[in-house]
C-alpha positions, 0 to 999 in steps of 0.5 A: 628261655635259658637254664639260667633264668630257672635261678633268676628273680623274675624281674631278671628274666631273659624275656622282656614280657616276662621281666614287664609282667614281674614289674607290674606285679611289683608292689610300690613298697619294693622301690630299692628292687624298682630303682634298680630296675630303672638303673640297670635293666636294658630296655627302655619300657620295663625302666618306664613301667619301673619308674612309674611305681616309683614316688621316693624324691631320693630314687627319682634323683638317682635315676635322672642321673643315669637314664638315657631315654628321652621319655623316661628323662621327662616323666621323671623331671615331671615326677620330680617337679610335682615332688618339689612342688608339694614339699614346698607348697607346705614348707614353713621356711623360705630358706628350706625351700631355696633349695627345691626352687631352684631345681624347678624350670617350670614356671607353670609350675612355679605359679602353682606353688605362688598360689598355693605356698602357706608361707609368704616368703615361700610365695616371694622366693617362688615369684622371684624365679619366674620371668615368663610375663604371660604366667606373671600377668595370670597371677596379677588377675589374682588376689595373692597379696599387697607384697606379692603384688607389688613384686609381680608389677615391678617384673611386668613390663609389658604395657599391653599386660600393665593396661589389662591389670590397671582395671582387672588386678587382682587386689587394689595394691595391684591396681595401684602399683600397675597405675603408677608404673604406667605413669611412669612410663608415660611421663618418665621414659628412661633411655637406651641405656636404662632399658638395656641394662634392665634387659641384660639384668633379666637375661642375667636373672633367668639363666642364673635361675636355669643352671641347677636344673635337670631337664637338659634339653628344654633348658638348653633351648632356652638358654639358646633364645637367652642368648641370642637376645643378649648377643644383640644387646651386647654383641662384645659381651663387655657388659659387667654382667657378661661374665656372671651370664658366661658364667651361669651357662657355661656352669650349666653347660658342664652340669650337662657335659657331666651328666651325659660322660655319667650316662656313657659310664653308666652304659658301659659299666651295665655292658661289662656288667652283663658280659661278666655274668653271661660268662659266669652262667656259662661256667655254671651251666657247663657244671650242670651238664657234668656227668660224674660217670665219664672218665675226666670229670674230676680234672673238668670240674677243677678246670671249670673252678679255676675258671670261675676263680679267674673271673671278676666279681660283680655288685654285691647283689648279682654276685651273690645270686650267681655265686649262689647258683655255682655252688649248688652245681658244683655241690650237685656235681661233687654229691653225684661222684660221692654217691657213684663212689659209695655205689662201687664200693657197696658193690665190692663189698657185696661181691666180698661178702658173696665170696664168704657164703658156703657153696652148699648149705646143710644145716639149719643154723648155716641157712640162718647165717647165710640168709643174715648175710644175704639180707644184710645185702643192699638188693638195690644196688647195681650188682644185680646186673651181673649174672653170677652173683644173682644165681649164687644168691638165688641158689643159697636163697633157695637151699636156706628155705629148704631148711628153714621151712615154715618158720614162724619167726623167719617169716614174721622177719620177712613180713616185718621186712617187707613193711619196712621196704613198703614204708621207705618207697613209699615215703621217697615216692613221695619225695620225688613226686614233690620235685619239679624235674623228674628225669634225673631220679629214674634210676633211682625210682627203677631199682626201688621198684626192683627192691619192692618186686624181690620182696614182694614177688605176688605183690599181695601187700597193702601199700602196693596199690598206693606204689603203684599208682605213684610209679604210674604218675611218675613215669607219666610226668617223665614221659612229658619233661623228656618230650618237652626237652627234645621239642626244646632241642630241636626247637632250636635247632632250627633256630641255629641253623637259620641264624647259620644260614643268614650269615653264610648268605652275607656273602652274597650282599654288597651293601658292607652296612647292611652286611654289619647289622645283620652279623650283630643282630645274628650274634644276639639271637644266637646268645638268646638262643637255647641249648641243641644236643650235645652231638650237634652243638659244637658242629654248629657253634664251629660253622656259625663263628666260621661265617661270622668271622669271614664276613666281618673282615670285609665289613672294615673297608665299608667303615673307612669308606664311610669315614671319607663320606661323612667329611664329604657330607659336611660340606654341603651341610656347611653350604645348607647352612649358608643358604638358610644364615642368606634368608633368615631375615626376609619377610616372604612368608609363604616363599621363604618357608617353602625354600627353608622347608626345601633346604631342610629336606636336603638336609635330611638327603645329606646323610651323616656327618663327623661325630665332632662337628655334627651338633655344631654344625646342626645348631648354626643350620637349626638357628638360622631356621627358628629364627625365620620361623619364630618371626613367621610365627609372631606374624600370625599370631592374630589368629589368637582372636578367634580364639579369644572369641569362642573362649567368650562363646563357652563362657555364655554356655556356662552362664546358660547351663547355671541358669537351666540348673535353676529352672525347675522345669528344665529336662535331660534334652536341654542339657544335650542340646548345650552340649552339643553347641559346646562341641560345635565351638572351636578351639579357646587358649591352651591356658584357659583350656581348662579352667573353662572345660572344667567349669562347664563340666562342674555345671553339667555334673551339677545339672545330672546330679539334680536329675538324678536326685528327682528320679530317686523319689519318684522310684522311692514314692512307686515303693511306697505305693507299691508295698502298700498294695502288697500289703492290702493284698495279702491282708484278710480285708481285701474282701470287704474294703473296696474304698481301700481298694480304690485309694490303693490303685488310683496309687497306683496309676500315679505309679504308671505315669512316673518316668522310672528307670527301666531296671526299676519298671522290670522289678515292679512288673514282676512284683505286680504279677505276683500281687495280681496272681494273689489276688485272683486267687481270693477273687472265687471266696467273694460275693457278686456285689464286692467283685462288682465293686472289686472291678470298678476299681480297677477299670480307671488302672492303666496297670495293665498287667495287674488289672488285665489278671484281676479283670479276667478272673472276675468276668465270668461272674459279671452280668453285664460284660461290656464295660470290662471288654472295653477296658480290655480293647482299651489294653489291646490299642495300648499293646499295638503301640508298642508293636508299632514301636517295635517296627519303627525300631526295626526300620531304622535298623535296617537304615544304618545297615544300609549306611554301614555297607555304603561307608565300607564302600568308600572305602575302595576308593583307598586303594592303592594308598598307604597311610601318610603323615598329616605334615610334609616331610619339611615341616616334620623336620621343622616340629622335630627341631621343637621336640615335636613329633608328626602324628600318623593318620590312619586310612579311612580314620573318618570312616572308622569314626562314622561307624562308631557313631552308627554304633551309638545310633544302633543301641538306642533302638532297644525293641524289635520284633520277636521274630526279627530280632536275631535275623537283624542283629546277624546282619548288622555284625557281618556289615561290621565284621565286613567294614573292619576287614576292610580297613584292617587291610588298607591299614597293614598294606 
C-alpha cells in the first residue's frame, strides 16, 4: 500500500481488490461518484462492478461514449435498450418516442415495445424500424390491431410466412390482408425491376435505421450483409437511392471513426491524468519525509514548493484531494520548525533566567524569589540534558527548601502544582492515545513523563496509576507500528531487488520483445512498490534505472526488425486471402470447410501485419469465409425439424401436466416422472425456448402449490386433534370419561396414518411424550375398572409412544396381562421395521462409496492429458469471426457431474444405525475428499 492511499477515498485505492470492495459497498444513490468510476478507473472489472450499479439513461450515455471494453460496451447497450424500451412503452406521443427508436438495433427488442407500447402510434413507429421478417411473422400470430397488422403484412414477403398467417394470424385483418397478398402474387407477379427496387427500398430502409445506433460492432456486421445484397443488386450503385444508402453508412461509419478518436483521447488523457498525480504525490510525499531538525530544511522545502507550482493542475475534484494533502504536509513541516524554534528559544531564556539566580541563598525571601523563578522554568523542555544547568537548579532548589521548611503554604503550592501537572498528562495522554500514528509524539510522551517523575518523585498521587497504564498502552502500541514499519521496509526490499535482478537478467535473453515486456512490466511493479530506508533507496533506484536504461537500447533494432516482418506477413495474408476469394462459391461442403478451416489456421501462423492495412486486409479474408459458411449453414438448416418435433413433444407435457393438475388423485411421483421425460427431449427453437419452459414450469408450480396446500390441512387437522387430547389431559375428567377418552385416541390414529412433514412429526412426538408423561401420573388415583376401560382405549392406538407410556403404567394393576403384551409385540415388529430400514439404508451406502472410488478410477485413465478446447483451432477462429467464443471443458467434467448425482443419491438415504453411522459417513468424505484431489490435479496439470 502507499502513504498516498492513507489520503485517497477508497474507490481510488492503489490496490484493485480494494477500489471492487469500495464499489460493492457503494450505494445506487452515489451514481456521479460510479459514473466516474466507470469513466476513469483503469481496469476493466471495477468499470463493470461501477456500471452495474448504475441505472441514470444520462451516465449510461456518457459511459458508451468512452469505455473501451467490449463486455462492458455490451451490458451498457443492454442497459440502455431496456432503458428506452420502457420510456417508450409508456410514452403517450409517437413523435417523443423518435427519438428513442432510433437509437435501438435490437428487433427483439423493438417487438417487445410493439406488444406492450399504451400508444398506437408509438406501436407503428416501433413496427416501422423492424425488417427481420422472422420477428414480423411472431407479432403477425399475435392480436396487435387492424392498422398494425395491415403494415406487418405489407412488410412480409416471404410466401413460406404469408401461407402460415393465411390460417394462423393473429386477428382476421391479418388473415385477410395476408389472403390478398398472396392473390396478388399469384396472379399479379411484378417484374425484375419491381422486386429489385422493393429490395434496394428495404436495404435503404434498414440501414438508414441502423446509423444512429451505439452498439458499433454488431451493427457494422450488419451493414457488411446489407451491403453486400446491394452490391449484387446494383453492382454500379447507379440507383437513385444509392447515394441515400452511401449516405446512411458512411454517416454511421463516421459516428464510429468519432467514437473510437474519442475513446483513444479519452485513454490518453486518463495517462496524463495519472502520470501528473503520481508526480504531485511524489512532491507531497518527500514533504512528509522532511526533517525540520537537519540543516537545509527551509531551502528543501521551497525547492519542493516551486516544484509543485510548476506542475499542471488537474480536474476539479483530484486537485482538489491532492492540493488537500499538500498543504497539511507542508502546514505539518512548517508547524514542526515553529515548534523547534520555540524549543531553542525556551532553552535560551531558561539558561538566561538560570544566569540571574544568586549562587548561594541566605534568606527566606531570596529562597522564595528563586524557587518562583525556577517554577516559572518549563522542566520539560530540552535543557535538562545539559549537565550544569540541571545541578545549579538542583542545588538552588535544595538550599530554597532549606529555608523554606515546612511551609504550609508552599507545600499547599507544590500540591496544587503537582494536580495541575496531573490533570495536563492526563488530558494529552488522552490526546495522543486517540491518534492512529503513535511514533512521531514519543518525544513528546518522553518529557512528560519526565515532568511527572520531578514533580512527584515517590509517585504517591492519585492519578498515577491512570498515567501509568496509559504510558504502558502507549509504548505498547508504539512497539507494534515500529515493528510493522521495519517489516514494511524490508519487505520491499526484497521486492526491489528481485525486480533489480529481473532487469539485470535481460542481458542474457535474446528474444528483444520478450526482453521489452519484462522492462514494462518491471517498471510498473516498481511504482506499486512501497518505500525501503532511506540508506538503501537511492542505491537501489540508481542500479535498478542503470539496468533499464542498458537493456532498452537494445530492444530499437527488434522494433525496426519487427517493421520489415509485418510487410512480409502481408504478403502471404494477401495470397490467404486469394485462395479462400478461389473457393468462396463452391458447394463441397465437408472439402472446402476443412481447406477454409486449413487457410484460417495459416492465418493465425501468419502473425501481425501493418497497422494501416490490417483490418482491410482481414474483412476481404473474413468475407470470403462467411460467405461459404453462411451458404453451408443455410444448407443444414433442416436440421430445424427436429427441433420443431420436441417443441411438439414438450407441449404434449404441458397439456399432461394441466390434466394431472386436475386429477384429485394425482401424487408428487407423477409430476417427477413428467419431469423427468421433459429433461430427456432435446433441444426446441431458441425463440420458443422460453415461452415453452415457462409455461411448463407455471404447471409445475401450479401442481406444488396444490400439494402443498392439501398438506397444510392435513398438519392444521393433527393440531387440532392434538390439542384437544392435551386438553382432555389435563382436565379433572380424565378419571371418569373414558368415552371422551376413546373418541380422542381413534383422533388420534387418523393423526398416525397422515403424511406429515418430518419437522412437524418430530414437534408432535414430543408434544405426545409430554401428554403421556401427564397422563401416567393420574393413572395410580384410578380405580381398576377405569384403567381397565383407560386401556382399551388405547389398545386399537398405533401411537406408539403415547400408548406404550400409558400401557406400561397400567400393566401392574391388570389381572389378565395378555391383551396388553400383544399390543406390545404388536409395537416391537413395528419398531424392527424400521431397524430393518435402517440397514437397507446402510447397504445402499456402502454401494455409492463403491462407485464413487471406482469413478475416482477412471480418472487415471487422463493422464497425461490437459484440458482442450471442445472446437478445433479452425473452427475456434471460424466463431471468433462471429463474436463467439470456445468454451474450455475441464478433465473429467463427466465424472465430476456423476459424483454430484451420487451425492443426491447419498442424502436420500437419512437413517442408519446408531453404531454405523459415523464409521460410514467418514468413509464417504475420504472417497469424496480422494476424488476431488484428483481431479483438482488433472485440471492444474
Amino acid at each position: 500500500m502507499k502513504i498516498s492511499d492513507l489520503f485517497k477515498p477508497k474507490w481510488q485505492h492503489s490496490d484493485l481488490q480494494a477500489r471492487l470492495q469500495a464499489v460493492e459497498d457503494m450505494s445506487t444513490a452515489e451514481a456521479e461518484t460510479l459514473c466516474e468510476i466507470a469513466c476513469r478507473d483503469e481496469d476493466a472489472t471495477v468499470r463493470m462492478a461501477a456500471v452495474q450499479k448504475i441505472h441514470d439513461e444520462q451516465h449510461l450515455e456518457k459511459i458508451a461514449s468512452s469505455d473501451p471494453n467490449k463486455d462492458v460496451m455490451n451490458y451498457v447497450c443492454r442497459e440502455l435498450n431496456n432503458i428506452y424500451k420502457e420510456v417508450t412503452i409508456n410514452c403517450n406521443n409517437a413523435s417523443e418516442s423518435e427519438a428513442y427508436l432510433s437509437r435501438i438495433s435490437d428487433d427483439h427488442v423493438l417487438c417487445e415495445i410493439v406488444l406492450g407500447a399504451v400508444c398506437d402510434a408509438v406501436k407503428l413507429k416501433a413496427l416501422v424500424t423492424i425488417h427481420d421478417e422472422d420477428v414480423l411473422f411472431e407479432l403477425a400470430k399475435q392480436n396487435i390491431g387492424k392498422e398494425a397488422g395491415e403494415l406487418i403484412v405489407q412488410k412480409i414477403n416471404g410466401e413460406e410466412h404469408l401461407n402460415h398467417l393465411k390460417t394462423e394470424g393473429g386477428n382476421k385483418t391479418i388473415r385477410k390482408y395476408t389472403a390478398e397478398k398472396l392473390k396478388e402474387l399469384n396472379l399479379d407477379v411484378p417484374d425484375d425491376e419491381d422486386l429489385r427496387q422493393d429490395v434496394l427500398q428495404e436495404l435503404f430502409d434498414h440501414v438508414d435505421s441502423l446509423k444512429e445506433s451505439w452498439n458499433f460492432d454488431a451493427v457494422s456486421e450488419i451493414i457488411d450483409k446489407e451491403k453486400d445484397r446491394w452490391l449484387k443488386e446494383d453492382p454500379a450503385f447507379e440507383h437513385e437511392l444509392a447515394k441515400g444508402f452511401n449516405e446512411a453508412i458512411n454517416h454511421f461509419e463516421k459516428r464510429r471513426r468519432n467514437f473510437a478518436d474519442k475513446q483513444e483521447r479519452e485513454k490518453e488523457r486518463l495517462g496524463k491524468e495519472a502520470e501528473l498525480s503520481s508526480k504531485k504525490a511524489a512532491v507531497t510525499e518527500s514533504i512528509v519525509n522532511l526533517n525540520p531538525s537537519e540543516a537545509g530544511f527551509s531551502l528543501a522545502l521551497d525547492e519542493y514548493k516551486a516544484k509543485w507550482s510548476e506542475l499542471e493542475q488537474l480536474p476539479e475534484e483530484k486537485e482538489k484531494r491532492l492540493l488537500s494533502e499538500y498543504n497539511t504536509a507542508v502546514n505539518d513541516c512548517e508547524q514542526k520548525n515553529v515548534v523547534l524554534a520555540d524549543e531553542k528559544l525556551r532553552k535560551e531564556n531558561i539558561l538566561k533566567i538560570l544566569e540571574d539566580c544568586p549562587a548561594e541563598i541566605d534568606s527566606y525571601e531570596l529562597a522564595k524569589e528563586t524557587l518562583k523563578k525556577i517554577e516559572g522554568l518549563d522542566l520539560t523542555t530540552l535543557y535538562l540534558s545539559l549537565e550544569t544547568p540541571k545541578i545549579k537548579i538542583d542545588k538552588l532548589t535544595e538550599q530554597a527548601q532549606v529555608y523554606i521548611g515546612k511551609n504550609e503554604s508552599e507545600q499547599k503550592t507544590a500540591e496544587e502544582s503537582l494536580e495541575k501537572i496531573a490533570e495536563q498528562s492526563i488530558e494529552q495522554m488522552t490526546k495522543y492515545l486517540a491518534k492512529e500514528y503513535l511514533l512521531k509524539d514519543q518525544s513528546k510522551v518522553k518529557k512528560m513523563r519526565q515532568s511527572w517523575d520531578k514533580a512527584d518523585p515517590q509517585h504517591k498521587h492519585a492519578g498515577y496509576k491512570k498515567f501509568r497504564k496509559q504510558l504502558d498502552e502507549f509504548y505498547q502500541r508504539a512497539d507494534v507500528q515500529r515493528e510493522e514499519q521495519k517489516w514494511d521496509e524490508w519487505h520491499n526490499k526484497d521486492i526491489k531487488a528481485e525486480l533489480i535482478k529481473r532487469v539485470e537478467a535481460c542481458a542474457e535473453i535474446d528474444d528483444l520483445g520478450k526482453v521489452a515486456k519484462i522492462i514494462q512490466t518491471a517498471q510498473d511493479d516498481w511504482k506499486k512498490c512501497g518505500q525501503v530506508s532511506k540508506a538503501e533507496s537511492d542505491q537501489m533506484w540508481k542500479a535498478f534505472h542503470k539496468a533499464c536504461d542498458e537493456n532498452y537500447q537494445r530492444c530499437k533494432v527488434f522494433f525496426d526488425e519487427q517493421k520489415n516482418v509485418r510487410s512480409e506477413n502481408l504478403i502471404q495474408a494477401e495470397e490467404l486471402c486469394v485462395k479462400a476469394e478461389a473457393v468462396k462459391e463452391s458447394e463441397d461442403w465437408r472439402t472446402t470447410a476443412e481447406y477454409l478451416k486449413g487457410l484460417q489456421q495459416a492465418w493465425k501462423d501468419v502473425g501481425p501485419l501493418p497497422k494501416a492495412q490490417s483490418k482491410k486486409c482481414f474483412d476481404r479474408f473474413q468475407a470470403a469465409c462467411n460467405q461459404f459458411f453462411n451458404k453451408r449453414k443455410e444448407f443444414f438448416s433442416e436440421k430445424d425439424e427436429e427441433r420443431n418435433g420436441n417443441l411438439a413433444e414438450k407441449h404434449a407435457l404441458i397439456e399432461k401436466m394441466k390434466a394431472l393438475l386436475e386429477n384429485s388423485s394425482s401424487d408428487t411421483a407423477d409430476c417427477i416422472a413428467i419431469q423427468k421425460e421433459w429433461k430427456e427431449i432435446g433441444p426446441v427453437p431458441k425463440r420458443k425456448s422460453d415461452q415453452v419452459w415457462n409455461d411448463f414450469q407455471k404447471q409445475t408450480q401450479a401442481f406444488f402449490d396444490k400439494i402443498d396446500e392439501q398438506r397444510s390441512a392435513a398438519v392444521g387437522e393433527a393440531d387440532e386433534h392434538l390439542q384437544r387430547f392435551m386438553t382432555l389431559v389435563n382436565s379433572d375428567s380424565i378419571s371418569t370419561d373414558t368415552e371422551t377418552i376413546k373418541s380422542a385416541v381413534s383422533e388420534l390414529n387418523q393423526h398416525s396414518a397422515l403424511e406429515l412433514p418430518f419437522k412437524i412429526l418430530d414437534q408432535h412426538h414430543s408434544k405426545l411424550y409430554h401428554a403421556s408423561k401427564d397422563l401416567s401420573e393420574k393413572i395410580p388415583e384410578m380405580e381398576n375398572e377405569q384403567i381397565n376401560e383407560l386401556v382399551q382405549a388405547f389398545l386399537d392406538s398405533n401411537e406408539w409412544i403415547l400408548s406404550a407410556k400409558v400401557l406400561k403404567t397400567c400393566r401392574p394393576k391388570m389381572s389378565d396381562k395378555k391383551a396388553v403384551d400383544e399390543w406390545m409385540n404388536k409395537r416391537k415388529e413395528n419398531c424392527d421395521d424400521r431397524i430393518l430400514d435402517q440397514f437397507d439404508n446402510l447397504f445402499r451406502k456402502e454401494e455409492i462409496i463403491k462407485r464413487v472410488k471406482s469413478v475416482t478410477q477412471k480418472l487415471e485413465s487422463y493422464e497425461g492429458q490437459s484440458a482442450e478446447p471442445t472446437l478445433s483451432l479452425a473452427e475456434q477462429l471460424q466463431l471468433a469471426m462471429t463474436d463467439s467464443v470456445a468454451k474450455e471443458q475441464k478433465i473429467g467434467e463427466d465424472e465430476e457431474k456423476e459424483i454430484h448425482k451420487l451425492k443426491d443419491q447419498w442424502k436420500k438415504h437419512q437413517f442408519l444405525p446408531k453404531s454405523e453411522e459415523k464409521t460410514v459417513e467418514a468413509h464417504f468424505n475420504s472417497a469424496l475428499d480422494v476424488f476431488y484431489s484428483r481431479f483438482k490435479e488433472l485440471n492444474n496439470a
